[in-house]
C-alpha positions in Angstrom: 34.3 -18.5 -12.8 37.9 -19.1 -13.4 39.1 -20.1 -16.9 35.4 -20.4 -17.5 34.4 -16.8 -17.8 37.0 -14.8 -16.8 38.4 -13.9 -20.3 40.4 -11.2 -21.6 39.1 -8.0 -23.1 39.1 -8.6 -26.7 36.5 -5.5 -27.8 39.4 -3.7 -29.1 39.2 -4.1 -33.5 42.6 -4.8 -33.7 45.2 -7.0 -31.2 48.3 -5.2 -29.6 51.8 -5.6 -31.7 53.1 -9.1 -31.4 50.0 -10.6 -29.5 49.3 -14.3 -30.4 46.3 -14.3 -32.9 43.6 -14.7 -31.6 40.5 -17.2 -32.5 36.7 -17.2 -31.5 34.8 -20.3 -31.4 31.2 -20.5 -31.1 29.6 -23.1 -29.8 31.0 -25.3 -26.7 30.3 -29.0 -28.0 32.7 -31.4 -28.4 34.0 -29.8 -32.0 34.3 -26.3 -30.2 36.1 -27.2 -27.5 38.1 -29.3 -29.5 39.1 -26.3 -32.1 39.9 -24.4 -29.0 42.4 -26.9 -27.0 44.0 -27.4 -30.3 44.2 -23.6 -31.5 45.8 -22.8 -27.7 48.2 -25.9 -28.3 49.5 -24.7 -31.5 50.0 -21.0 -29.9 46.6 -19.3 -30.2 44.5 -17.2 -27.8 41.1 -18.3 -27.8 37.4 -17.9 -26.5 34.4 -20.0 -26.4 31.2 -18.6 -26.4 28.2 -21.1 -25.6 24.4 -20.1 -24.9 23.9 -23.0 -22.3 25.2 -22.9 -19.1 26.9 -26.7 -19.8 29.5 -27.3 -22.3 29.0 -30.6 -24.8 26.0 -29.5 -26.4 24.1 -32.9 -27.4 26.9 -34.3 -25.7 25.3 -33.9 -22.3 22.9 -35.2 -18.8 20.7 -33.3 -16.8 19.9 -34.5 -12.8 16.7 -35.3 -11.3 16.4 -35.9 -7.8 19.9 -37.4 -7.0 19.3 -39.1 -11.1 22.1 -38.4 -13.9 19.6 -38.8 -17.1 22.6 -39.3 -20.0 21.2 -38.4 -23.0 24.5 -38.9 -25.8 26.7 -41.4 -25.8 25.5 -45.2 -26.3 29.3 -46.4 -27.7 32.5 -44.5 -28.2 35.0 -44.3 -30.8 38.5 -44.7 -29.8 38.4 -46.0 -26.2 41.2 -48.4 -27.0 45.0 -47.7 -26.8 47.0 -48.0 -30.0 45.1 -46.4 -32.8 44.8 -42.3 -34.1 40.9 -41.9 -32.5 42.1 -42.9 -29.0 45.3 -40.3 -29.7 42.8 -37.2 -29.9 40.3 -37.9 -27.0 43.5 -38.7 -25.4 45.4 -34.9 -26.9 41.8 -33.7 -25.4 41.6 -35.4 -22.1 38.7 -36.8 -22.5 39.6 -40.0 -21.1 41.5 -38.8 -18.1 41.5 -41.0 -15.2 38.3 -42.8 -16.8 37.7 -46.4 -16.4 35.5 -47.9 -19.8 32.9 -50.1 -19.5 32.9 -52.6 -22.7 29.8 -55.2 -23.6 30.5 -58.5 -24.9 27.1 -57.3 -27.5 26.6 -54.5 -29.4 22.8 -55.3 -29.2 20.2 -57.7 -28.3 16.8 -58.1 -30.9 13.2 -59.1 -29.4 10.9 -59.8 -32.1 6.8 -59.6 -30.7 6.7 -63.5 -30.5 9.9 -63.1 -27.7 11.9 -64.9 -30.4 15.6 -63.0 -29.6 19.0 -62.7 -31.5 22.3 -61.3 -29.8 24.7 -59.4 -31.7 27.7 -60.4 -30.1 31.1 -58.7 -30.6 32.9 -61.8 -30.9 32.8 -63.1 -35.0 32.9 -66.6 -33.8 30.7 -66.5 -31.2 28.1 -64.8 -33.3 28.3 -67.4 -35.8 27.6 -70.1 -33.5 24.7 -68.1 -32.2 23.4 -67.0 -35.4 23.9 -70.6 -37.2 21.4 -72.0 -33.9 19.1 -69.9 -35.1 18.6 -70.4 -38.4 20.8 -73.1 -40.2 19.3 -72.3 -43.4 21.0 -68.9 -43.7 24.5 -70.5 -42.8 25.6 -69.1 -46.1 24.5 -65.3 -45.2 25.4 -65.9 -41.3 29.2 -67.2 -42.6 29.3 -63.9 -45.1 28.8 -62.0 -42.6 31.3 -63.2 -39.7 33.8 -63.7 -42.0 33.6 -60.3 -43.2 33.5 -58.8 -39.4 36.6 -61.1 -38.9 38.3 -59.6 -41.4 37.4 -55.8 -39.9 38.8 -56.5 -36.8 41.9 -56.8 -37.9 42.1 -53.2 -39.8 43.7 -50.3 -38.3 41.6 -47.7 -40.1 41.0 -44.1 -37.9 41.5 -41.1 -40.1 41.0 -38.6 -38.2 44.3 -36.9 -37.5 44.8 -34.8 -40.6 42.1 -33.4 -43.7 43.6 -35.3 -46.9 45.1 -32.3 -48.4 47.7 -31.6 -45.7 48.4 -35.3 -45.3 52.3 -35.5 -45.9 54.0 -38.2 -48.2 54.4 -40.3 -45.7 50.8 -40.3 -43.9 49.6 -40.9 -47.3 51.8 -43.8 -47.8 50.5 -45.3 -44.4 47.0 -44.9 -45.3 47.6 -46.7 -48.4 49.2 -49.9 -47.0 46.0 -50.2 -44.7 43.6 -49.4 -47.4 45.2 -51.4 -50.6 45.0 -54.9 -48.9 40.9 -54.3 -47.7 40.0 -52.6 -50.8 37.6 -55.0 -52.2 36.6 -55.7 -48.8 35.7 -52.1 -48.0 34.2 -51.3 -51.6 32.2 -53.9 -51.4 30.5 -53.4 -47.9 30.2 -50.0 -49.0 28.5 -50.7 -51.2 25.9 -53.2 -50.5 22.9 -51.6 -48.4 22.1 -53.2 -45.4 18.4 -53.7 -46.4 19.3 -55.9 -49.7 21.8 -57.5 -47.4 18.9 -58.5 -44.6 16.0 -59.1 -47.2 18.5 -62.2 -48.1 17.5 -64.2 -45.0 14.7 -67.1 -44.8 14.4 -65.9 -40.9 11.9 -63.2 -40.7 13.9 -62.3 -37.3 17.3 -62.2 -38.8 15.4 -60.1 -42.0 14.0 -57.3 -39.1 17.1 -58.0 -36.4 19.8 -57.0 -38.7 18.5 -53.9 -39.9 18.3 -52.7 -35.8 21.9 -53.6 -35.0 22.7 -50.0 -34.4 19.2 -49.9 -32.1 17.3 -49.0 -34.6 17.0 -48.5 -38.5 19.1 -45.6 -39.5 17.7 -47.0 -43.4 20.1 -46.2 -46.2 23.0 -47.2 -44.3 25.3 -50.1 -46.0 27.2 -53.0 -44.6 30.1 -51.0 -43.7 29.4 -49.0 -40.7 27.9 -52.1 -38.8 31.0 -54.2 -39.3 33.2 -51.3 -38.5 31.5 -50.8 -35.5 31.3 -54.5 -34.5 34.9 -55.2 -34.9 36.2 -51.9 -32.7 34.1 -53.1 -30.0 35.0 -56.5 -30.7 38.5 -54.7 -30.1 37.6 -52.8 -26.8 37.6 -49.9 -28.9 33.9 -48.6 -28.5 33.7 -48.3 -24.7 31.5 -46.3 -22.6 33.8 -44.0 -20.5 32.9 -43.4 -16.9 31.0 -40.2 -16.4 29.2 -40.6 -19.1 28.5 -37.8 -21.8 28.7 -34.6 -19.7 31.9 -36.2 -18.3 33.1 -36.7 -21.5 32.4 -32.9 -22.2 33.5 -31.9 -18.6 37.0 -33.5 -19.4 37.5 -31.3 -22.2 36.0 -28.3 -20.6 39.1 -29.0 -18.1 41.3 -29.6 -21.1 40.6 -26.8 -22.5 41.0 -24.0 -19.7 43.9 -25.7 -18.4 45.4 -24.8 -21.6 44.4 -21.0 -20.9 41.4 -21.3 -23.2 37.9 -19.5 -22.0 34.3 -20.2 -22.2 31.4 -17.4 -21.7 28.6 -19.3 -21.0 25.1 -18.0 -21.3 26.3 -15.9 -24.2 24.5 -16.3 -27.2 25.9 -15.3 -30.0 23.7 -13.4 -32.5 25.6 -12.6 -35.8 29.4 -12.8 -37.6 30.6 -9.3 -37.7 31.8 -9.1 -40.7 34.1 -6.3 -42.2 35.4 -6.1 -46.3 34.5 -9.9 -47.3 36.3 -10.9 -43.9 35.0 -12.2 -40.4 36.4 -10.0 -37.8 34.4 -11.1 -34.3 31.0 -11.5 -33.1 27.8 -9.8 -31.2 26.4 -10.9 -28.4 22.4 -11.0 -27.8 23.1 -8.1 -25.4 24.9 -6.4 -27.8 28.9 -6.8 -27.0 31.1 -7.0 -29.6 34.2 -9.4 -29.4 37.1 -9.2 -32.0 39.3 -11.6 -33.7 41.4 -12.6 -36.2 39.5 -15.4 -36.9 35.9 -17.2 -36.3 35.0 -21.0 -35.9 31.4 -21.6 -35.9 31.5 -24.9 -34.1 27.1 -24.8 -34.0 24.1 -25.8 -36.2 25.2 -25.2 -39.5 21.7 -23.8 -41.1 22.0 -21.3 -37.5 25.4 -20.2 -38.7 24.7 -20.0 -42.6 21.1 -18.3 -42.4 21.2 -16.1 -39.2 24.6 -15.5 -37.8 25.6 -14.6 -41.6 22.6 -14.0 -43.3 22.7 -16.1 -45.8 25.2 -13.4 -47.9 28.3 -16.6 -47.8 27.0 -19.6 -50.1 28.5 -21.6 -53.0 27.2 -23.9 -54.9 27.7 -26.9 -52.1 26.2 -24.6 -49.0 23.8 -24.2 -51.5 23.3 -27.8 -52.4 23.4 -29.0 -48.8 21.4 -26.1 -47.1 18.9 -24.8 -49.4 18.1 -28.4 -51.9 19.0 -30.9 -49.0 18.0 -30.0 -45.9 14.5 -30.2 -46.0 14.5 -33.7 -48.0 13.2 -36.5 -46.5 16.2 -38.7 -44.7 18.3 -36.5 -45.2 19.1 -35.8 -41.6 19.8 -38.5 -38.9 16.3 -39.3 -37.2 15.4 -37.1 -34.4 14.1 -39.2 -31.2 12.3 -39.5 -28.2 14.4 -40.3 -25.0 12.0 -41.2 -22.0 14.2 -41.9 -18.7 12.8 -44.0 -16.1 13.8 -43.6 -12.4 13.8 -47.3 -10.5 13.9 -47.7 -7.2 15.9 -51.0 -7.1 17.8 -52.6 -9.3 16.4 -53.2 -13.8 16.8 -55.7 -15.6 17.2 -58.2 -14.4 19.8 -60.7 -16.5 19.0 -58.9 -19.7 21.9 -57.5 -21.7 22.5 -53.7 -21.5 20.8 -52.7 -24.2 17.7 -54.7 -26.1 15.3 -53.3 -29.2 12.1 -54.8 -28.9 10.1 -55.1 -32.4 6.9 -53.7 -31.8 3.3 -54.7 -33.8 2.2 -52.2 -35.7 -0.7 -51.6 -33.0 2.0 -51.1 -30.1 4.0 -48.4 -32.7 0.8 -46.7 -33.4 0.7 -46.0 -29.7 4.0 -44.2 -29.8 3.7 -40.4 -30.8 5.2 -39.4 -33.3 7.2 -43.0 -34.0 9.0 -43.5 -37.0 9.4 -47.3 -36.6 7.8 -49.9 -34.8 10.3 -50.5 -32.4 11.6 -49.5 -29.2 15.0 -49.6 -27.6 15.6 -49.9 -23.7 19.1 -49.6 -22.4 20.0 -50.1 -18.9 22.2 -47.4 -18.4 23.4 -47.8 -14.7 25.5 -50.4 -15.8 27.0 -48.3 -18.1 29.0 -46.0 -15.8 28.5 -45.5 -11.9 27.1 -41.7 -10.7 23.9 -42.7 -12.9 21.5 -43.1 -10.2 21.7 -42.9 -6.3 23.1 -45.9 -4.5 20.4 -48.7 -4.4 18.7 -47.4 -7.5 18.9 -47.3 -11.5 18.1 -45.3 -14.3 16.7 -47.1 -17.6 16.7 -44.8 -21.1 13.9 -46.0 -23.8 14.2 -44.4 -27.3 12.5 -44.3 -30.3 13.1 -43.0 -33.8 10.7 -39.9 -34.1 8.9 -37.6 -36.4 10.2 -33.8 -35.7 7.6 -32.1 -37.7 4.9 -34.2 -35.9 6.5 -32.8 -32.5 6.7 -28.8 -33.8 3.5 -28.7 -34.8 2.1 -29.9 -31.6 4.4 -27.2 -29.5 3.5 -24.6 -32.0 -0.3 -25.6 -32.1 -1.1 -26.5 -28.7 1.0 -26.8 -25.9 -1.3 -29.0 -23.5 -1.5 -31.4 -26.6 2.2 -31.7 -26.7 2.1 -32.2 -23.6 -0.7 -34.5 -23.3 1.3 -36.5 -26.3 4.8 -37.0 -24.0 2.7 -38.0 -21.1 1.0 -40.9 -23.9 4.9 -42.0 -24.6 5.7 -42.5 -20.6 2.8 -44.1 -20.4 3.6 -46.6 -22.9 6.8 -46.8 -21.1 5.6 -47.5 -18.3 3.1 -50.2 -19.3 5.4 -51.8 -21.5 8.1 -52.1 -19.0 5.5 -53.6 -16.5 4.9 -56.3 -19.2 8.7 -57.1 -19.5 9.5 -56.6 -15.9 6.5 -57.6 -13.6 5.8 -55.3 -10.2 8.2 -52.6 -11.8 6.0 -50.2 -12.0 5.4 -49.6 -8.7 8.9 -48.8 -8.1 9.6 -46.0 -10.5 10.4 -42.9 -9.1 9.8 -40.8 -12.3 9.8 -40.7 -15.7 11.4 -37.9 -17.9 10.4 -37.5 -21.6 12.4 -35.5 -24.1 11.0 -34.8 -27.8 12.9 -33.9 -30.7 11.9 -30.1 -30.3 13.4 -30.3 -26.6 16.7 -31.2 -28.3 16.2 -28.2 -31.1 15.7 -25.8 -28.0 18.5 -26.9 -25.5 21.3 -27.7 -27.9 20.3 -25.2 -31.6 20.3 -28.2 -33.5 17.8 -27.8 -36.6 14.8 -30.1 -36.1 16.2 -32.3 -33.4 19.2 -34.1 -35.4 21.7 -34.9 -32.7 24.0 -36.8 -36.0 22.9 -33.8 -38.5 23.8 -34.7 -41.8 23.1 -38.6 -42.5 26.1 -40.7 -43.3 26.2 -42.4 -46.5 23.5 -40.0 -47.9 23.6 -37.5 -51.1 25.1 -35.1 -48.1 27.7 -37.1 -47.0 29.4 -36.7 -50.7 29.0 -32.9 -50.4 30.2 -32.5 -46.8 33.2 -34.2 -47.5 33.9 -31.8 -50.6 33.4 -28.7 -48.0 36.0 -30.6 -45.8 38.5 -31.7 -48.4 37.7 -28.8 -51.2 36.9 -25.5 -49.4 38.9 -26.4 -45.8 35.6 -25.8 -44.4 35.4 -22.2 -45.1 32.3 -20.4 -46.7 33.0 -18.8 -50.7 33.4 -14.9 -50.4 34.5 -15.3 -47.0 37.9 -14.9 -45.2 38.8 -15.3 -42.0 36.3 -18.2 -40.9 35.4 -21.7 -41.0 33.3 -23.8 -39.5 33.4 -27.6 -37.7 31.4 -30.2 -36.2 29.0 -32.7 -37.3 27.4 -29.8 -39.5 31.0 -29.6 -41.1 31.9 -33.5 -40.8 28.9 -35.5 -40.0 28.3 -37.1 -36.9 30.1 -39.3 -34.0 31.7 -37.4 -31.9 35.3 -38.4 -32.8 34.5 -37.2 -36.3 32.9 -33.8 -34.2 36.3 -34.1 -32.8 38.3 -34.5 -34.9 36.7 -30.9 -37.4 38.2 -29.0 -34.5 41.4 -30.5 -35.5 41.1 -30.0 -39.0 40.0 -26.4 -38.9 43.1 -25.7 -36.7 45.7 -27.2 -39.1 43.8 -25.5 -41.8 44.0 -22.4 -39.8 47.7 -22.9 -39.0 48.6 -23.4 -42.4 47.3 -20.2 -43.6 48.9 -17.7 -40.8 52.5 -20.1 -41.0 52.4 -21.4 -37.8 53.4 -25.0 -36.7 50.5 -26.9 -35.5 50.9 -28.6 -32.2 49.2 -31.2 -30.2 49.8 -33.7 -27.3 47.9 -35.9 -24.8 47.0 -34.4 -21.8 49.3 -35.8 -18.5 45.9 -36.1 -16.3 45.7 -38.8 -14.2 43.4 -38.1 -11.2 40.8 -40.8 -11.4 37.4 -39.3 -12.1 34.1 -38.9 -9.9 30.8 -37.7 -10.1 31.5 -34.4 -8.1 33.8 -33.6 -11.7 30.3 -33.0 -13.2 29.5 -29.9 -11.5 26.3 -28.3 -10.4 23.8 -29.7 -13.0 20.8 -27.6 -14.1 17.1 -29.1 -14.3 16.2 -29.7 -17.9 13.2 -27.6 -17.4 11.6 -26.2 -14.2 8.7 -24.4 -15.7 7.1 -27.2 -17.2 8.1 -30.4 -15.1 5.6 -32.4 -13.7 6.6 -35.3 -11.5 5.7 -38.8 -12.5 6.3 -40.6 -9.0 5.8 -43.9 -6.8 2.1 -43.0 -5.8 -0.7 -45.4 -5.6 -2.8 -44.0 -8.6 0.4 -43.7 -11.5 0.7 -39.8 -12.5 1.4 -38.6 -15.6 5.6 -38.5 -16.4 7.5 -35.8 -16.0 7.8 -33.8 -19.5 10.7 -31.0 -20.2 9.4 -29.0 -23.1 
């Protein structure tokens, strides 16, 4: 399948005389394809080996009778011209000939009593709104705007270069943007957005500002919600058209167009390893690929435990994968995704995306939920392709339990089962409530549980984000990035990237292929090169490709009939 497949033989140990080095990368997400279109920029030969037969990883959609069910992105980093994130989807043509859809809100609130609260974009229209809901906070409501005011004006993407090859002078410009917002950054750093919340007489405002970001990531401070805000105050956190597999597609093309390849369907099953040094890789059925140097660009407790067998750790692998992991928020929340299929337009005039605060007897209705809350986004008027002409697609999530989910699969699959056709039934009956008569127009419903994420993407118990930000492993990720150049102690010639590497987003994901690269270049002497793709051919569903059902085996239709079925549920 041209660049795709069709590779070079590289099961000779060593290259020919004079042959560019050569790189493996395993794992086609965003951070492997992005260490590969930067490693063949910067003169490399390189390969991509990915088990799925998509590239993106969590980054991805899946079709359903003529419906594109988008399952990644709900904002994106960088979709504004003018600032170091938009310069790297741009160096990865991820953006190519893309319109971007941008939302006056970041999020609408809907407590149980229908009392609402709109997070506009705007600072000063948010005041306004916020001050009409509950004067006596003006002092918290003017805090807060005044402090998102201030955040849209900073320029503040590093994501180009790690901080120890930063030159002189890229050190010097991060400085005169950090200096002047110092005590504005320490301090929203450091104030949690629960104490910050708790400080409101509304009980609304209390609950609504902790779901800004859908739901409540908990732990989280102020900082990552004004950041946010402000870029898409700044048309800077779009939606790109095509959605998340077009986002991945875009680099896909990127990336062969630079000469790179991609073996799909090729799981990888160890690092070969030879004298302290990673020299290639073996495939499940047993072909051996060689390198001069491997990038695992996958789940990080996949790469550490069973690719290398647990024989590379130091005392922060250690730390983060043996004393970390398994604590509790320690990982971003796993989640439930249940697409509904709508014959007809959704909606109505609500905003594109709306968390409804649930009573605690609705969220005891939801399996598995963490919180009592769900989120419904309409996503058809997010990008176009979504749903066929005359219809829409709606995606409801909820924070979820993974060990709740395994247990079930592991236990008793008809209970599993029997437990995702309980969430699209709640669904279902709940978007009746908000949207009378819809029911009898969905087409389907699709439910995907945390463990369906752990088995299509590799990613340990269901984290799409993997590593929470602003957690104990945030500190200790950023040490492997900064400290060990994201390579493993005892270990040459290998590194890893992604959000296992450098938490998640997917310009961070992004932006670890980068970083191992100029790591990389650094250590063989070679110059490290990158620049923006020159494509320009405006984008359209057909760019996709031929999309694979999410699971055949185990489908079951949830249709328009005149007794409701039970939703459709990929394992």
């Amino acid at each position: 399948m041209s660049g795709r497949e069709n590779g070079p033989d590289w099961s000779a140990r060593d290259r020919a005389p004079g042959a560019r080095p050569r790189v493996i990368v395993i794992g086609a997400g965003v951070a492997g394809m992005a260490t590969g279109c930067y490693a063949q920029m910067s003169g490399m030969e390189t390969r991509v080996f990915e088990k799925h037969v998509l590239p993106g990883g969590c980054c991805t959609a899946w079709s359903r009778e003529g419906y594109l069910f988008d399952y990644c992105i709900e904002w994106l980093i960088g979709t504004a011209e003018g600032n170091n994130a938009h310069r790297i989807w741009r160096e990865l043509g991820a953006l190519d000939g893309k319109t971007i859809a941008n939302f006056d809100l970041f999020n609408r609130v809907v407590d149980v009593d229908g009392r609402s609260v709109t997070f506009y974009n705007d600072p000063d229209r948010l005041e306004h709104h916020l001050l009409e809901l509950s004067p006596a906070d003006a002092r918290q409501i003017r805090s807060f705007c005044r402090d998102l005011r201030r955040f849209t004006a900073l320029d503040l993407h590093p994501f180009l270069t790690p901080p120890p090859l930063k030159t002189v002078r890229e050190r010097a410009e991060m400085l005169r943007t950090v200096l002047p917002a110092f005590r504005l950054l320490w301090r929203t750093a450091a104030t949690p957005m629960q104490t910050f919340a708790d400080r409101f007489q509304d009980p609304l405002l209390r609950r609504a500002f902790r779901n800004i970001f859908f739901q409540d990531p908990e732990g989280f401070p102020l900082l990552p919600y004004l950041f946010n805000m402000a870029a898409a105050h700044n048309l800077n956190a779009g939606f790109p058209q095509g959605g998340s597999l077009g986002l991945s597609r875009s680099i896909e093309n990127r990336y062969t167009s630079l000469g790179g390849v991609i073996g799909y369907r090729s799981r990888v099953e160890r690092i070969l390893v030879e004298d302290g040094r990673a020299v290639g890789v073996e495939l499940r059925r047993g072909e051996r690929h060689y390198a001069d140097h491997v990038v695992a660009a996958c789940d990080g407790p996949t790469t550490v435990h069973r690719l290398l067998g647990g024989r590379y750790t130091g005392p922060r692998i250690d730390r983060l994968y043996q004393e970390i992991l398994d604590r509790p928020g320690a990982l971003f929340p796993a989640v439930v995704s249940v697409f509904v299929a709508v014959d007809g337009e959704s909606g109505g005039t609500d905003p594109h995306s709306t968390t409804y605060l649930l009573s605690a007897e609705q969220g005891a209705e939801l399996p598995g939920a963490l919180q009592n809350s769900l989120v419904v986004q309409l996503r058809s008027r997010y990008s176009d392709g979504f749903a066929p002409p005359g219809k829409s697609v709606l995606h409801c999530t909820y924070f979820s339990d993974y060990d709740y989910w395994r247990a079930l699969r592991d236990r008793d699959r008809r209970a599993y089962r029997a437990r995702k056709q309980q969430a699209a039934r709640f669904v279902r009956d709940f978007l009746e409530q908000r949207y009378p008569g819809i029911g009898a127009r969905i087409d389907l419903v699709e439910v995907a549980s945390p463990t369906t994420t752990e088995r299509y993407t590799g990613n340990s118990r269901g984290s799409i984000l993997a590593w929470k930000a602003f957690s104990e492993a945030d500190d200790v990720a950023a040490e492997f990035v900064n400290k060990d150049r994201m390579r493993l102690p005892g270990l040459s010639g290998f590194s890893m990237a992604g959000h296992w590497a450098g938490l998640g987003g997917l310009i961070r994901a992004a932006s670890t292929g980068r970083f191992a690269v100029q790591y990389l270049c650094e250590e063989l002497g070679m110059p490290f090169r990158a620049w923006e793709s020159a494509g320009e051919e405006p984008w359209h569903s057909g760019k996709l490709g031929t999309l694979p059902q999410l699971d055949r085996r185990s489908a079951r239709a949830d249709r328009k009939p005149a007794t409701p079925a039970p939703g459709r549920t990929p394992a």
